[in-house]
C-alpha positions in Angstrom: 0.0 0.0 0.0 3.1 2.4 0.8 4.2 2.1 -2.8 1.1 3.4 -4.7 0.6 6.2 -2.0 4.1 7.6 -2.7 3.5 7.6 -6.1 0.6 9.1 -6.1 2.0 11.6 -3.8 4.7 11.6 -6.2 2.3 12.8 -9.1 0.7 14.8 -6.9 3.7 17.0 -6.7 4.7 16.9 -10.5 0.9 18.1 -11.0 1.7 21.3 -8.4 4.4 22.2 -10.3 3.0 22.3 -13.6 0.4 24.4 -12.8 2.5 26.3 -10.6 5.0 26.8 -13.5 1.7 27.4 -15.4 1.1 30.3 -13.1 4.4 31.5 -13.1 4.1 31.8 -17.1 1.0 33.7 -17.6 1.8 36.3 -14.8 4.9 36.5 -16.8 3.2 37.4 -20.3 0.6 39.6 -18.7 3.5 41.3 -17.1 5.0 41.8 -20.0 1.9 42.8 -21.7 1.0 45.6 -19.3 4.7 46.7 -19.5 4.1 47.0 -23.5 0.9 48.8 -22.8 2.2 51.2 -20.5 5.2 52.0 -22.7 3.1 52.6 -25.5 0.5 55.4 -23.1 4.1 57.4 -22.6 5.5 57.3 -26.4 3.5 61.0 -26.8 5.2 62.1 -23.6 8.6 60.6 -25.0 8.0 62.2 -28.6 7.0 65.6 -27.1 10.3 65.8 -24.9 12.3 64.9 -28.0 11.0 67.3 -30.5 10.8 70.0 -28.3 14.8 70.0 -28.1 15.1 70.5 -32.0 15.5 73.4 -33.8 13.2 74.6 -36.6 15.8 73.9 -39.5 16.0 70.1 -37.8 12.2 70.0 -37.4 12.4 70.2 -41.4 15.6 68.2 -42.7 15.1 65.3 -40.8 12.0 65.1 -37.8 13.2 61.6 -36.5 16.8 62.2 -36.2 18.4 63.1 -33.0 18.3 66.8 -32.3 22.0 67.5 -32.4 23.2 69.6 -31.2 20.1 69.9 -28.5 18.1 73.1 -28.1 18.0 73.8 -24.4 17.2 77.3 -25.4 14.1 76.9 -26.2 12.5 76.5 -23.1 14.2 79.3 -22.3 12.1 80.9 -25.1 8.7 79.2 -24.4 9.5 80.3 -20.7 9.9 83.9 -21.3 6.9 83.8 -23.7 4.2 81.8 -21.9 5.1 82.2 -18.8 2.4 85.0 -17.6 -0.2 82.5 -19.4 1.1 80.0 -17.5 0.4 81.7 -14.3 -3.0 82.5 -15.7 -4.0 79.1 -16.4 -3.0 77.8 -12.7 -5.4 80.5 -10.9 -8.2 80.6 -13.0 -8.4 76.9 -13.2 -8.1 76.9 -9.4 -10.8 79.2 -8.5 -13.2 77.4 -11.0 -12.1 73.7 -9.6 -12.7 75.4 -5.8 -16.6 76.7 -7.5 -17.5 73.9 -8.9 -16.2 71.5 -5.8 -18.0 73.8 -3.6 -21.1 73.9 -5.5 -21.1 70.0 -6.5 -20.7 69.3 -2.4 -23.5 71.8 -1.3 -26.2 70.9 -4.0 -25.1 66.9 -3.2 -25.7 67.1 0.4 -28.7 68.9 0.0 -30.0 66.2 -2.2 -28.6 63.3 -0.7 -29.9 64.5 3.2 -32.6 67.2 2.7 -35.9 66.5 1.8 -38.4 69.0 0.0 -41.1 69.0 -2.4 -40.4 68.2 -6.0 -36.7 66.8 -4.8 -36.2 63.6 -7.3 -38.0 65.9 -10.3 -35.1 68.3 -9.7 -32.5 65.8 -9.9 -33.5 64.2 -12.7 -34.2 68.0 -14.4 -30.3 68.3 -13.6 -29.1 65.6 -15.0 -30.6 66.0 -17.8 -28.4 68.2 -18.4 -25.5 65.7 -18.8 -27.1 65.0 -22.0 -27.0 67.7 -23.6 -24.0 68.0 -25.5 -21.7 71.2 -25.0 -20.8 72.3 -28.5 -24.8 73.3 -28.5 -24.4 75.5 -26.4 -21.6 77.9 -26.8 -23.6 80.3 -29.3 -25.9 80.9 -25.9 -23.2 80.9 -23.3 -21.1 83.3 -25.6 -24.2 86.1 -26.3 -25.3 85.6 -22.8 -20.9 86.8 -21.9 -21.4 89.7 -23.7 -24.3 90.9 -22.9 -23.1 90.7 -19.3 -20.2 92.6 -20.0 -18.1 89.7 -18.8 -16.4 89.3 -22.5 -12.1 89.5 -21.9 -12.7 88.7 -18.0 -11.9 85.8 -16.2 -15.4 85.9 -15.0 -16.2 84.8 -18.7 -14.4 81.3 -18.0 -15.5 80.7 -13.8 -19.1 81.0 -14.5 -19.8 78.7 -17.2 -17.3 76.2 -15.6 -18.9 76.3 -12.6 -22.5 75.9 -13.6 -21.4 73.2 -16.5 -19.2 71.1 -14.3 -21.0 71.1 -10.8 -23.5 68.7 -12.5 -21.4 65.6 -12.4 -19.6 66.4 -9.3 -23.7 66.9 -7.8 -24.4 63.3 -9.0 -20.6 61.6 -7.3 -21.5 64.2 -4.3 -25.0 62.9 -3.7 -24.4 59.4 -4.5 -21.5 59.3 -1.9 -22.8 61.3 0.8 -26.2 59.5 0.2 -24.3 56.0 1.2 -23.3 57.3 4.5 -24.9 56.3 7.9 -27.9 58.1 8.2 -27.7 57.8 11.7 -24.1 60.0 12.0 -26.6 62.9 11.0 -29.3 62.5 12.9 -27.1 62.5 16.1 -25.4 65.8 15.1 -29.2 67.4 14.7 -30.1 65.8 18.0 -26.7 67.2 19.7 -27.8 70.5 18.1 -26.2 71.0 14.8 -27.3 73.1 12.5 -27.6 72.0 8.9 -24.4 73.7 7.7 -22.7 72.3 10.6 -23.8 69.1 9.9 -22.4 69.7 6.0 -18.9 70.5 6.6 -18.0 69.0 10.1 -19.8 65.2 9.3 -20.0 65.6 5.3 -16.9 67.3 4.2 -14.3 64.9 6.1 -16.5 62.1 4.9 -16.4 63.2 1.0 -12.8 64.0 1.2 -11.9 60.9 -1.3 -14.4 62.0 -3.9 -14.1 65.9 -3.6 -10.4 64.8 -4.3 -11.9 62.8 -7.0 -13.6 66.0 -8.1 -10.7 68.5 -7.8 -8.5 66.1 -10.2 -11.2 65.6 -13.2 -11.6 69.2 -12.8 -8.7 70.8 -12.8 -7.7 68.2 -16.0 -11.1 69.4 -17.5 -10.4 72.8 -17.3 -6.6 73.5 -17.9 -7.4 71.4 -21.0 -10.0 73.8 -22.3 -9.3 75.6 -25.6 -12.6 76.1 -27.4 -14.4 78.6 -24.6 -10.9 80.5 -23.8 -10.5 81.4 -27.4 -13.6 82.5 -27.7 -14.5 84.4 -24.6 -10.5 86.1 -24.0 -9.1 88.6 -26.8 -6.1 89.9 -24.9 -3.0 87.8 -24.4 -2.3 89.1 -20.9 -5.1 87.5 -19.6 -5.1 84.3 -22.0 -4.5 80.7 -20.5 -1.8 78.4 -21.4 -3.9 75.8 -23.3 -4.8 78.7 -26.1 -1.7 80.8 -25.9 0.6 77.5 -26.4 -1.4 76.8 -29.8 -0.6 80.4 -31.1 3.0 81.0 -30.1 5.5 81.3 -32.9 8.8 83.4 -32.8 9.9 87.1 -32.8 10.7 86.4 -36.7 7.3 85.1 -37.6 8.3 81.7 -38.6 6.6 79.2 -36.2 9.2 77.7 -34.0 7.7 74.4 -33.2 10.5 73.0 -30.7 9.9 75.9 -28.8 6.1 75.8 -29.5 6.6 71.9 -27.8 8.7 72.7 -25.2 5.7 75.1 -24.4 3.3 71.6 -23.9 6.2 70.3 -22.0 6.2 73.3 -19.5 2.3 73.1 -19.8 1.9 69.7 -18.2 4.3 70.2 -15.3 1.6 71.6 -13.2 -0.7 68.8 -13.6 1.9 66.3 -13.1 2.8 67.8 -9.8 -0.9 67.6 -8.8 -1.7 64.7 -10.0 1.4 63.0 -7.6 0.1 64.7 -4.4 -3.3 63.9 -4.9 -3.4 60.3 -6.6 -4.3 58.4 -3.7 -7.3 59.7 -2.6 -8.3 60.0 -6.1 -8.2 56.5 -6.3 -9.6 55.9 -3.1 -12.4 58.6 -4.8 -12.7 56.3 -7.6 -13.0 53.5 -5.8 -15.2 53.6 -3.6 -18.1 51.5 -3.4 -16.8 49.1 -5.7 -16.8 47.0 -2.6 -19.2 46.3 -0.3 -18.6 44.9 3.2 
């Protein structure tokens, strides 16, 4: 009997091992595969640091070949250039991230803890919204600017973000705070809270993940945007990066694309850095409810 049982044992083991070395084999091709994909996502991000060390007379002899010698000047260029734009971009894209979080938190507590008449009618009106597409309504949005007098202010770019992108961030705000224990509420009325206090001191700290969430889309959302800047902004002193970047060519009139390119490079730099202090709650954003307990 002791023979059999040690060579079943025996296959036992050389079963373990081939589906161990099975294992070990398709981990490493979907390694490798992820690798591949994730090399691919950075090739623009590769291209665009490559090109923008080249000057305009290599940019038309050969594009591929290595910039040589490399053209470190222009960044220096592209700085002195966009550098006020620069600046421009970062604060009005934070004040209209800050409105629209603010908004989108607000108008999703109200509708995730509140109740009044014609409350679900409302939302749905709202999100209707989301389906209507925003190319539509630019012709509005741009007679209503002017004949506000907001045309060439930075008040021309805050208010339609804020009432465009507070929708979505409503929605996350309301479905998030609405999954919350009701009952963490209902103390902080019983205890004497007032309704604001309720908001920001049970809410807030609860909603951080998602407002992070929120802040992130955003601020990508909106330092992206070239179609309402370029229509709403005339003068370059108060233009944002995103338009002023497409524009720029040199002193002598003949567009300089390295330094053009180095321009995106520069452009980028300030969402990168956000982006690396803010990733993990944006995930944890993101996230959240995928799991249940």
């Amino acid at each position: 009997m002791s023979v059999p049982k040690m060579q079943l044992n025996a296959a036992g083991r050389a079963q373990r091992r081939k589906w161990r070395a099975r294992a070990i084999t398709s981990q490493t091709v979907i390694t490798i595969i992820a690798v591949i994909f994730v090399l691919l996502a950075f090739i623009p991000i590769f291209l665009m640091a490559f090109l923008s060390l080249k000057s305009p007379a290599q940019f038309y002899s050969n594009l591929w070949a290595i910039p040589n010698p490399p053209q470190w000047s222009n960044y220096n260029a592209a700085w002195t250039q966009l550098i006020q734009n620069m600046v421009n971009s970062v604060v009005t894209v934070a004040v209209g991230t800050a409105m629209i979080v603010v908004l989108a938190a607000m108008s999703g507590y109200v509708f995730a803890r509140l109740d009044f008449p014609l409350k679900n009618f409302l939302f749905l009106m709202m999100l209707a919204l989301l389906m209507v597409p925003g190319v539509l309504t630019l012709t509005p949005s741009f007679k209503l600017i002017q004949r506000l007098g907001l045309k060439n202010t930075w008040w021309a770019l805050w208010l339609p973000w804020a009432s465009g992108g507070q929708v979505m961030g409503m929605y996350l705000c309301r479905t998030f705070i609405g999954s919350q224990p009701a009952a963490l509420f209902e103390s902080a009325r019983i205890d004497g809270a007032r309704e604001f206090q309720a908001f920001y001191k049970i809410a807030v700290p609860l909603a951080k993940p998602i407002l992070a969430t929120l802040v992130v889309m955003n601020m990508i959302s909106l330092y992206g945007d070239f179609i309402w800047p370029l229509l709403v902004i005339d003068s370059n002193s108060k233009q944002v990066i995103s338009v002023a970047v497409q524009i720029y060519s040199s002193s002598t009139g003949i567009t300089d694309y390295g330094a053009m390119i180095a321009g995106f490079v520069m452009a980028t730099i300030p969402l990168l850095i956000m982006f690396m202090f803010s990733s993990r709650l944006y995930i944890e954003g993101i996230t959240s409810g995928a799991v249940k307990a």
